[in-house]
py3Dmol code that shows the C-alpha trace and the ligand (Angstrom):
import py3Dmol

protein = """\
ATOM      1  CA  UNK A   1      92.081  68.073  55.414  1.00  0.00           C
ATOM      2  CA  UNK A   2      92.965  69.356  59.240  1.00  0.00           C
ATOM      3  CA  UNK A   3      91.866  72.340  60.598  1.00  0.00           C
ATOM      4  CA  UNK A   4      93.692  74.883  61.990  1.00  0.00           C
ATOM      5  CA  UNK A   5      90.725  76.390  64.058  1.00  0.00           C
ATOM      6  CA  UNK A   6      91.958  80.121  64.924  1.00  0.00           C
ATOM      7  CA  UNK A   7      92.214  80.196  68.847  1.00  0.00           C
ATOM      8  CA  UNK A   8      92.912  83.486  69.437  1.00  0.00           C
ATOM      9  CA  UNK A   9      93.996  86.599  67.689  1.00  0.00           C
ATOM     10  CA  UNK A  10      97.758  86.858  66.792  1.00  0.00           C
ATOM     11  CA  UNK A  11      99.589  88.549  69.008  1.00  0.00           C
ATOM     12  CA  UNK A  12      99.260  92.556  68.174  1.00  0.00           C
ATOM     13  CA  UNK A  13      96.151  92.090  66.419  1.00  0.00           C
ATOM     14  CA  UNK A  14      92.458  92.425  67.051  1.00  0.00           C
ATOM     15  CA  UNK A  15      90.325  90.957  63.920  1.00  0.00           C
ATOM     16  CA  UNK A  16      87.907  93.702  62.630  1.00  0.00           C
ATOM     17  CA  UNK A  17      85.273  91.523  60.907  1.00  0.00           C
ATOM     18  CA  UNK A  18      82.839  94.977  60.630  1.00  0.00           C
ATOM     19  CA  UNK A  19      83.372  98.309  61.436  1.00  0.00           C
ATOM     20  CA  UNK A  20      81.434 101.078  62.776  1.00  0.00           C
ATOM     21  CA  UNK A  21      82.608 103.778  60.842  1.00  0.00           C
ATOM     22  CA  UNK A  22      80.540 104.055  57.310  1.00  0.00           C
ATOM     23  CA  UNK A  23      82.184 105.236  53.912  1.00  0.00           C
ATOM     24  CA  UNK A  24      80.276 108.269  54.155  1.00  0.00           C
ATOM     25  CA  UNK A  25      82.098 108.769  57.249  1.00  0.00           C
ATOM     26  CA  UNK A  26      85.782 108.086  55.989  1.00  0.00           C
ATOM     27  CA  UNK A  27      85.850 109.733  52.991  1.00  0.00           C
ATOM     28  CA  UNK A  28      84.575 112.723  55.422  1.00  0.00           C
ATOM     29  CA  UNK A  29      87.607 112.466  56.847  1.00  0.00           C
ATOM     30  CA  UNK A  30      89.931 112.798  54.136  1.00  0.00           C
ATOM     31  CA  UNK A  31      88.258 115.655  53.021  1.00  0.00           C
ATOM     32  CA  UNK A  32      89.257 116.961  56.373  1.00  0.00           C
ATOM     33  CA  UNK A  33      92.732 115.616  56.079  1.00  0.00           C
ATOM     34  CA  UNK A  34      93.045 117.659  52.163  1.00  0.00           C
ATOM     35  CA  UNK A  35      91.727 120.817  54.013  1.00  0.00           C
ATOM     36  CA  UNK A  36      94.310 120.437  57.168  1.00  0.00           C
ATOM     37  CA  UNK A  37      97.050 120.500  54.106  1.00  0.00           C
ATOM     38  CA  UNK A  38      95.407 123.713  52.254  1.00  0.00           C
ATOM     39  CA  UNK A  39      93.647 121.872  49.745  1.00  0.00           C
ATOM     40  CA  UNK A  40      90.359 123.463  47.841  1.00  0.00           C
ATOM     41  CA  UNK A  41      88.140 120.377  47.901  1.00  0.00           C
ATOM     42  CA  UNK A  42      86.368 122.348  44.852  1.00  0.00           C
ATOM     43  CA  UNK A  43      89.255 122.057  42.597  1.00  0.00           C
ATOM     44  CA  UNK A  44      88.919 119.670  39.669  1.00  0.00           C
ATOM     45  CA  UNK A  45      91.362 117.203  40.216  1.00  0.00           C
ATOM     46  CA  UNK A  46      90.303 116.961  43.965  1.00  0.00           C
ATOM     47  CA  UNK A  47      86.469 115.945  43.195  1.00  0.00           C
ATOM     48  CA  UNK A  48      86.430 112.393  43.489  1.00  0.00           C
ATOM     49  CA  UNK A  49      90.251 112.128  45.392  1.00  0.00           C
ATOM     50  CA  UNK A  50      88.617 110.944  49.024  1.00  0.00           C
ATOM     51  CA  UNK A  51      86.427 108.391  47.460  1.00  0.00           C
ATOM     52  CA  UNK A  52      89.809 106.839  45.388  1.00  0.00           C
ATOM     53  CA  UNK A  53      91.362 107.495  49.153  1.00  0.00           C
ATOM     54  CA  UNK A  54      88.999 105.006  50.654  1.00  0.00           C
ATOM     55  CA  UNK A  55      89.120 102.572  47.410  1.00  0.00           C
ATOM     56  CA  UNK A  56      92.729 102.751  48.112  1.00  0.00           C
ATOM     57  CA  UNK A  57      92.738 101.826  51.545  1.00  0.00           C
ATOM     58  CA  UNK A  58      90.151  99.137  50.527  1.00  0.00           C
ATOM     59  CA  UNK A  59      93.267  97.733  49.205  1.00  0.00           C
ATOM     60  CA  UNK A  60      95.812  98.657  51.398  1.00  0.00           C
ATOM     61  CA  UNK A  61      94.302  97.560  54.550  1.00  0.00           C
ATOM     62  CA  UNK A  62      92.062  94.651  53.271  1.00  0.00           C
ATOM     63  CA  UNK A  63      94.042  92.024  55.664  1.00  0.00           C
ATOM     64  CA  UNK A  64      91.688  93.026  58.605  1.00  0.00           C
ATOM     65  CA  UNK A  65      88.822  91.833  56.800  1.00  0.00           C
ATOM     66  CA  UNK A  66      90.829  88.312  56.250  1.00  0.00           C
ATOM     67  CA  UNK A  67      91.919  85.486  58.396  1.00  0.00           C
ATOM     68  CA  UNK A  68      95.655  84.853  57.863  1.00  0.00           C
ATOM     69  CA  UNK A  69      95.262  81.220  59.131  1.00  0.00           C
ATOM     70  CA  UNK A  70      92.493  80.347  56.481  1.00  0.00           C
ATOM     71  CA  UNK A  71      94.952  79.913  53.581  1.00  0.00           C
ATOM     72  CA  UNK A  72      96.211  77.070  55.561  1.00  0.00           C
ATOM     73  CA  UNK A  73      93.410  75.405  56.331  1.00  0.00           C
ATOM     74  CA  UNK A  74      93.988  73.526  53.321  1.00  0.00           C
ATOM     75  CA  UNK A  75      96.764  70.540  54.057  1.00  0.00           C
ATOM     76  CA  UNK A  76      98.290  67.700  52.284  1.00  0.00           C
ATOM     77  CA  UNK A  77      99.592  64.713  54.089  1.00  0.00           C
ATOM     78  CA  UNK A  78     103.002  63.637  53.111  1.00  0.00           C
ATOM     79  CA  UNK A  79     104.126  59.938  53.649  1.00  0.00           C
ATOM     80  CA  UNK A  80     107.253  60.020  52.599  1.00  0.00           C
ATOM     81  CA  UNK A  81     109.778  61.204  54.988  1.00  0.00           C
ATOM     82  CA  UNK A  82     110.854  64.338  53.563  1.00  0.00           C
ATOM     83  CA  UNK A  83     113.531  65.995  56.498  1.00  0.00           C
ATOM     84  CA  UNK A  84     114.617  69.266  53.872  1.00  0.00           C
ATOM     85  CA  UNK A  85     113.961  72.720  54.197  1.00  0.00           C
ATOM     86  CA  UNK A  86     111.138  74.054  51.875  1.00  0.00           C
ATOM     87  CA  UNK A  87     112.287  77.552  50.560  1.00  0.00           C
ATOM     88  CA  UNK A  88     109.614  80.156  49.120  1.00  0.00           C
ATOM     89  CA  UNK A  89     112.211  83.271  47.963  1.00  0.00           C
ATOM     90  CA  UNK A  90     111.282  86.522  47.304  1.00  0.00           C
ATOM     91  CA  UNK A  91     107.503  87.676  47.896  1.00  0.00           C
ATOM     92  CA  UNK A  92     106.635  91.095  47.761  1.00  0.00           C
ATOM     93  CA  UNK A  93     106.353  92.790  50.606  1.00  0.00           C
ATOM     94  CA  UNK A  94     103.955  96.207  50.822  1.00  0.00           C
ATOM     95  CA  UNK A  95     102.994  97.246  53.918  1.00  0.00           C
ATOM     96  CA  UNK A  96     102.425 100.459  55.860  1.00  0.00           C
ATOM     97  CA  UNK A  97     103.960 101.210  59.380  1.00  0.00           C
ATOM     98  CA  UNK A  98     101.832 101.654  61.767  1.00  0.00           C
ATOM     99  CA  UNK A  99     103.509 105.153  63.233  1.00  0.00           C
ATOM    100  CA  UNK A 100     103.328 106.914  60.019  1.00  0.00           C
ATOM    101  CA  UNK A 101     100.867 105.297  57.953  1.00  0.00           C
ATOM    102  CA  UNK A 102     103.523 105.574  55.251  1.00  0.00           C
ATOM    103  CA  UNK A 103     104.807 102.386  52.859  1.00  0.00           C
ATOM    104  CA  UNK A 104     107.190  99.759  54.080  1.00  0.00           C
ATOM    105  CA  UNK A 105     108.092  97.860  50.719  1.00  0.00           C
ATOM    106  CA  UNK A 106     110.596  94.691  50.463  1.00  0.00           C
ATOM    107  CA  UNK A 107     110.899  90.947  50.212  1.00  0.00           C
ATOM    108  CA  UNK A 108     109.730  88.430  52.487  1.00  0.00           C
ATOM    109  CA  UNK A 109     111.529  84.441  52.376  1.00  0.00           C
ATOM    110  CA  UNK A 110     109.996  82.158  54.325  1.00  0.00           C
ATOM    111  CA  UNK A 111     111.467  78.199  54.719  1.00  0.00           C
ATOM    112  CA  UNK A 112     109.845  75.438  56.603  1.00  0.00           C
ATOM    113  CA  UNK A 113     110.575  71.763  57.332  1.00  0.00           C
ATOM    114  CA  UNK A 114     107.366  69.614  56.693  1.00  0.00           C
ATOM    115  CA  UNK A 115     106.290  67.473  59.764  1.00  0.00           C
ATOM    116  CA  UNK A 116     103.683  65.091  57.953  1.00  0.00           C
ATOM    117  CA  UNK A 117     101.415  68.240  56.440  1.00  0.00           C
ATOM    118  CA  UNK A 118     102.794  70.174  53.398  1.00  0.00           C
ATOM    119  CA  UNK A 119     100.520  73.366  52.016  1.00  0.00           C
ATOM    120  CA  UNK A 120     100.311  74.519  48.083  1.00  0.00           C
ATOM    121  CA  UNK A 121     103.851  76.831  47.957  1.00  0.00           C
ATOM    122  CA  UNK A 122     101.512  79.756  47.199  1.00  0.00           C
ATOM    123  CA  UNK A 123      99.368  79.860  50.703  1.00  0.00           C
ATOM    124  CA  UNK A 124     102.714  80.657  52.162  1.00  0.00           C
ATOM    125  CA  UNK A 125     102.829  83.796  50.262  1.00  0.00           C
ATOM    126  CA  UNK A 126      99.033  84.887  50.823  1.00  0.00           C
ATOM    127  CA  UNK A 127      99.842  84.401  54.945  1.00  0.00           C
ATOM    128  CA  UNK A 128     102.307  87.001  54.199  1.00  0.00           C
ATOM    129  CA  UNK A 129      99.931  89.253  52.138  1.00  0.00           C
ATOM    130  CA  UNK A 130      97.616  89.378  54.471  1.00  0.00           C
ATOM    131  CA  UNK A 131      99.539  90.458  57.572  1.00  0.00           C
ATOM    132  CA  UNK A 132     101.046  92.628  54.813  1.00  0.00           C
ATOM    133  CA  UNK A 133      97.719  94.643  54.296  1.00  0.00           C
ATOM    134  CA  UNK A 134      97.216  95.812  58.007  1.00  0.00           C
ATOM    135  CA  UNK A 135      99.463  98.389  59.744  1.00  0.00           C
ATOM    136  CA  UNK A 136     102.432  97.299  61.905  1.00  0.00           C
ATOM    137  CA  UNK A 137     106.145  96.933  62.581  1.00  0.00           C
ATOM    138  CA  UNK A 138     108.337  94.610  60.517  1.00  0.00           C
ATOM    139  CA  UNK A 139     109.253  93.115  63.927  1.00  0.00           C
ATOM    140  CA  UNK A 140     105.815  92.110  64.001  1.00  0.00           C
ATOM    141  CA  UNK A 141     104.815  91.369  60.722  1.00  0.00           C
ATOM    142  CA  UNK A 142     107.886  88.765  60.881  1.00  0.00           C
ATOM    143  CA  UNK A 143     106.795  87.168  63.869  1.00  0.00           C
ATOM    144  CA  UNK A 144     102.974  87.202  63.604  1.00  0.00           C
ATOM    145  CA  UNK A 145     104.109  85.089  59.480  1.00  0.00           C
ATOM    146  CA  UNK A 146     106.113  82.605  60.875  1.00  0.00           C
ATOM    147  CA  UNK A 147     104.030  82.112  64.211  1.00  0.00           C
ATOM    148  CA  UNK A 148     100.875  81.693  62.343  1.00  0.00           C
ATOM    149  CA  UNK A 149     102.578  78.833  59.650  1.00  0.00           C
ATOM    150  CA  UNK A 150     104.227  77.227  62.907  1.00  0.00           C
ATOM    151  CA  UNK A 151     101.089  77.118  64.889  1.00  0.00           C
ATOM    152  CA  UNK A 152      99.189  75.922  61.700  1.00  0.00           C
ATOM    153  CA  UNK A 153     101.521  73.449  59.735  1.00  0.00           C
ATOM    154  CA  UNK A 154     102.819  71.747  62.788  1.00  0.00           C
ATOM    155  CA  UNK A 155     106.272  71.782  61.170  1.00  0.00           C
ATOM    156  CA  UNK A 156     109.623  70.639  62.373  1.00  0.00           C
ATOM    157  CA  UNK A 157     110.481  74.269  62.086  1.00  0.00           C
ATOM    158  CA  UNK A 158     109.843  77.575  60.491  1.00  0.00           C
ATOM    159  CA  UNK A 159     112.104  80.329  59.003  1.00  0.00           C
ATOM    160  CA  UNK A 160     110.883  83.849  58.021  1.00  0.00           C
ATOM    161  CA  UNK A 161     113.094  86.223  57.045  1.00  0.00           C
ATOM    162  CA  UNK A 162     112.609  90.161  55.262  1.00  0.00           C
ATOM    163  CA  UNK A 163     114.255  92.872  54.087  1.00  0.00           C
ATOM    164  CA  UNK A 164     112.386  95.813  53.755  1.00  0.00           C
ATOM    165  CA  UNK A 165     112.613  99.759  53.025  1.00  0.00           C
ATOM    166  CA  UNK A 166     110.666 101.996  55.528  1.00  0.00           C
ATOM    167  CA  UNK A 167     109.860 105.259  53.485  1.00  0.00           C
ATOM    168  CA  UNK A 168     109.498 106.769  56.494  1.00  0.00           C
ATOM    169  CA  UNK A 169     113.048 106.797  57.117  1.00  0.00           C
ATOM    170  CA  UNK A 170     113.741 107.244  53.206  1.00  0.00           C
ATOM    171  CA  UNK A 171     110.815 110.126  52.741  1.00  0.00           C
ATOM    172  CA  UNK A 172     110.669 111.641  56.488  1.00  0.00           C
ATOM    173  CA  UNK A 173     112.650 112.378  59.606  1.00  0.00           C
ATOM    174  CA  UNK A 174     116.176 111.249  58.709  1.00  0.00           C
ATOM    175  CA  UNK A 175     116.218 111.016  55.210  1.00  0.00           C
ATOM    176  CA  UNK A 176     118.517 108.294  55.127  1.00  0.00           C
ATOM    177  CA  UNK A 177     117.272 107.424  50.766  1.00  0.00           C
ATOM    178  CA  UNK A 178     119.546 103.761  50.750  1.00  0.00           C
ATOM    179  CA  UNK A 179     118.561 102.382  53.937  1.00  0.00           C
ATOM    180  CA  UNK A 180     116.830  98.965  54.615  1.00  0.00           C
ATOM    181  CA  UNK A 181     115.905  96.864  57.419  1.00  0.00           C
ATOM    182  CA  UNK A 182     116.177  93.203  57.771  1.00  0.00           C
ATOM    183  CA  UNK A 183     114.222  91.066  60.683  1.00  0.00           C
ATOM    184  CA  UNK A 184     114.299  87.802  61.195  1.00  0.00           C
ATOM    185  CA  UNK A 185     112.171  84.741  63.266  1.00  0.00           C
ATOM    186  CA  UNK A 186     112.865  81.605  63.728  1.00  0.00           C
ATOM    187  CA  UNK A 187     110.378  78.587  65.380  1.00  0.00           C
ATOM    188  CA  UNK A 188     111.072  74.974  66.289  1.00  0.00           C
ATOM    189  CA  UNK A 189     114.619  73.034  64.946  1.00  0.00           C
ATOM    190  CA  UNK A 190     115.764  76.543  63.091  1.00  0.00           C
ATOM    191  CA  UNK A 191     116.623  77.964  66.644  1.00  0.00           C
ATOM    192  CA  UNK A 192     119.271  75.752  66.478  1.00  0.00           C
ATOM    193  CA  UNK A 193     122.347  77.157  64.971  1.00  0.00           C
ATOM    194  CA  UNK A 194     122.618  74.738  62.388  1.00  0.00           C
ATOM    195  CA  UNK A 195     119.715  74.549  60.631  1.00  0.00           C
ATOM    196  CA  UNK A 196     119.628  78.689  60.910  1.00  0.00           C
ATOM    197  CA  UNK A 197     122.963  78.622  59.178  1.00  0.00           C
ATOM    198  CA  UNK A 198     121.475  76.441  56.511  1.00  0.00           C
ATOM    199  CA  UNK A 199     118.245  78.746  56.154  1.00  0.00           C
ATOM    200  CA  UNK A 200     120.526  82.196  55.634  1.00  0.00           C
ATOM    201  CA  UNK A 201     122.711  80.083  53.210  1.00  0.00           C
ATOM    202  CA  UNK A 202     120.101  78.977  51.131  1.00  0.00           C
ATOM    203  CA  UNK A 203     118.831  82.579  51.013  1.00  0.00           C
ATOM    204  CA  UNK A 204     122.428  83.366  49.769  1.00  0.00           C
ATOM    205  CA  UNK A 205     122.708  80.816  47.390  1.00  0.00           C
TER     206      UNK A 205
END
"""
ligand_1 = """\
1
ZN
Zn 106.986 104.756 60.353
"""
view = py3Dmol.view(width=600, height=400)
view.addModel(protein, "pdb")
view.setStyle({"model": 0}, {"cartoon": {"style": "trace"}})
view.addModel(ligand_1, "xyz")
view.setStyle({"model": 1}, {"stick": {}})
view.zoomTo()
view.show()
């Protein structure tokens, strides 16, 4: 097993291993959040609403309380010469933006080609569920997955690439219900034309 000792913080992000502010002190702020709206904190459905608020966020934002290089701490050395992309297709996306605090919700497909370490399939996907659960841009959440599996894995290259629906373009501001974004970054030999062409049409295939 090789280490992948975390050197310093991705790009965009500042690891929160504790925070200051108490439970107490968030679900506080909900409550103030449900009043700015016109809520009546006293009415029955509202009664336990900002401690399922914090439970939720819990959940939604639990990727500062986890390293995203730790899943791939864990390596295999491969002797055979295997020079072929490595494809994982379609893992759910759900993120929030970090403008709006509202959903961004898609697919993320992330490729690399092995350079003597391989990782179990499924560490690929928690990387990208755990940059998931923090607030962001898809720009960055694209770059800061394939970075962190580049810097890690040592590949020949890395491929990430996701298609996502911002519902605060679908719910807010422009409205526009049917739109999606797609982002893309490449690292190492898929800069090169050839092997991005082979990436996007394995994605197609
Ligand atoms: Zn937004």
């Amino acid at each position: 097993m090789q280490l992948c000792l975390a050197k310093i913080p991705i790009k965009g992000y500042n690891l929160i291993m504790s925070t200051k502010v108490s439970r107490t002190e968030a679900k506080k702020a909900i409550e103030t959040l449900l009043k700015y709206i016109g809520e009546d904190l006293k009415r029955e459905g509202l009664v336990d609403t900002p401690e399922r608020v914090i439970k939720s966020f819990d959940t939604f934002y639990g990727g500062y309380q986890q390293d995203p290089k730790a899943p791939l701490q864990k390596t295999f050395r491969y002797y055979k010469d295997y020079n072929e992309v490595v494809l994982v297709k379609d893992i759910d996306i759900m993120s929030h933006c970090e403008h709006h605090l509202v959903p961004i919700i898609g697919k993320a497909h992330i490729a690399y080609i092995p350079h003597k370490k391989i990782v179990g399939l499924s560490k690929l996907a928690r990387v990208a569920d755990i940059f998931s659960r923090r607030l962001q841009t898809q720009e960055s959440l694209t770059v800061s997955i394939a970075e962190t599996i580049y810097e890690c894995l040592e590949p020949k290259g890395v491929a990430v690439y996701i298609n996502a629906v911002h519902q605060c373009m679908t719910t807010r501001g422009i409205q526009n219900k049917h739109s999606s974004t797609t982002t893309t970054h490449f690292k190492g030999i898929f800069t090169e034309i050839q092997h991005r062409q082979e990436f996007l049409a394995l994605l197609r295939s």
